[in-house]
N, C-alpha and C positions, 0 to 999 in steps of 0.2 A: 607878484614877484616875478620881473621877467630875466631870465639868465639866459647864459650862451656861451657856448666853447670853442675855441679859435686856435688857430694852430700856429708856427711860427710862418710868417709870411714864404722865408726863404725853404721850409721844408715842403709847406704847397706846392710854391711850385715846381719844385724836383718831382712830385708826384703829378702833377698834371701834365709834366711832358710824358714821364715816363708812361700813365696814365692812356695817356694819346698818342704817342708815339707809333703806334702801330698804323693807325687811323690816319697818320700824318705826313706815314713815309718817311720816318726820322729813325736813324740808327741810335743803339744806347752806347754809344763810345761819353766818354768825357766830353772833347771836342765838341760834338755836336751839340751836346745838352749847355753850354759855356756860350754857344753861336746861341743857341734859340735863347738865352736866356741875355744875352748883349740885344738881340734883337726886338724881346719883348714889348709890347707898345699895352698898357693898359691903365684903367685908374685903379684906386684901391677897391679891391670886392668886398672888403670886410666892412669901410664906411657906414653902406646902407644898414645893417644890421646892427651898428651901435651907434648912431649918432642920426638925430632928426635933420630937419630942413634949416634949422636954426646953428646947428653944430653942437645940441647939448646931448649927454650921453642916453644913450634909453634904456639902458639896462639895470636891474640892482646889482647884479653880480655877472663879471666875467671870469670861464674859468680856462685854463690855459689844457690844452690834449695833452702837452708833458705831463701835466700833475692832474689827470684825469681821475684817479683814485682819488685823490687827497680832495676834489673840487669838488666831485658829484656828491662825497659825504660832506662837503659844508654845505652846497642846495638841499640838499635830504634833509638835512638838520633845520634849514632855517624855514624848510616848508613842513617839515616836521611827519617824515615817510621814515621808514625804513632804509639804512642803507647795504648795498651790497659790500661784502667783503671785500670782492674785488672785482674790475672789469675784465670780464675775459675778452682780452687779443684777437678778431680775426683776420688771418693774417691775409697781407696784400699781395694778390694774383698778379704785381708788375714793380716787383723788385729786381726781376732777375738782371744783374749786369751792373745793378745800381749802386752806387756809391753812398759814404753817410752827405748829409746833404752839403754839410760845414766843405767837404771837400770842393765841392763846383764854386763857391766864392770867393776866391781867395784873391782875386784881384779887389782891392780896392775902391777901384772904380763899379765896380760889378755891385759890390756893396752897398755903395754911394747910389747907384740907379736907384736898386730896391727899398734903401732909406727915402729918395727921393718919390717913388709910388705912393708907398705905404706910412709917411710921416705921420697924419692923423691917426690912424690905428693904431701904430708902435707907441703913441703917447698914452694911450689908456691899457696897451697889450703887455707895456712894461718888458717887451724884449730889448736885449741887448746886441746890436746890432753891429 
């Protein structure tokens, strides 16, 4: 049974500027996180983890970081462990400044980029974009 948890594309990467941001000489305004993210140049990271050389999925089950609670008790169940009541939270050292992440795309286009990266994964991640 092989499973994996994935996050929304567009909150990734809010956390991996914010993430880096230090490292990178990047201030936490709006602005800037809206510039690195028109500027962004990558393929999907999440691809190799759910899809072979072939393009077929490799997972049994994917489960989404929103519904972390509700996902880890259907793997528990179907490998048949114990589940936690619930995940405890630790919370992230590189929030501070940060916006929710829906805020930095509100362009359209900005959206359409990250549709355009992440096409193959948003079709089995089931986000709506």
């Amino acid at each position: 049974f092989k499973f994996s948890f994935f996050r929304d594309p567009r909150s990734m990467l809010i956390s991996m500027y914010f993430f880096n941001r230090h490292k990178w000489h990047l201030p936490p305004n709006k602005e800037a996180v809206i510039e690195w993210l028109n500027s962004f140049r990558s393929e999907d990271v999440y691809s190799p983890y759910i899809f072979d050389e072939k393009g077929n999925v490799v997972l049994d089950f994917i489960g989404r970081l929103e519904y972390l609670d509700e996902d880890l008790k259907k793997v528990c169940r179907r490998i048949k462990i114990p589940s936690p009541e619930k995940i405890a939270h630790i919370g992230s050292q590189n929030v501070k400044g940060r916006l929710p992440y829906r805020e930095y795309y509100e362009s359209p286009v900005l959206t359409k980029k990250i549709k355009d990266i992440f096409w193959k994964s948003l079709r089995v991640l089931n986000y709506d974009l």
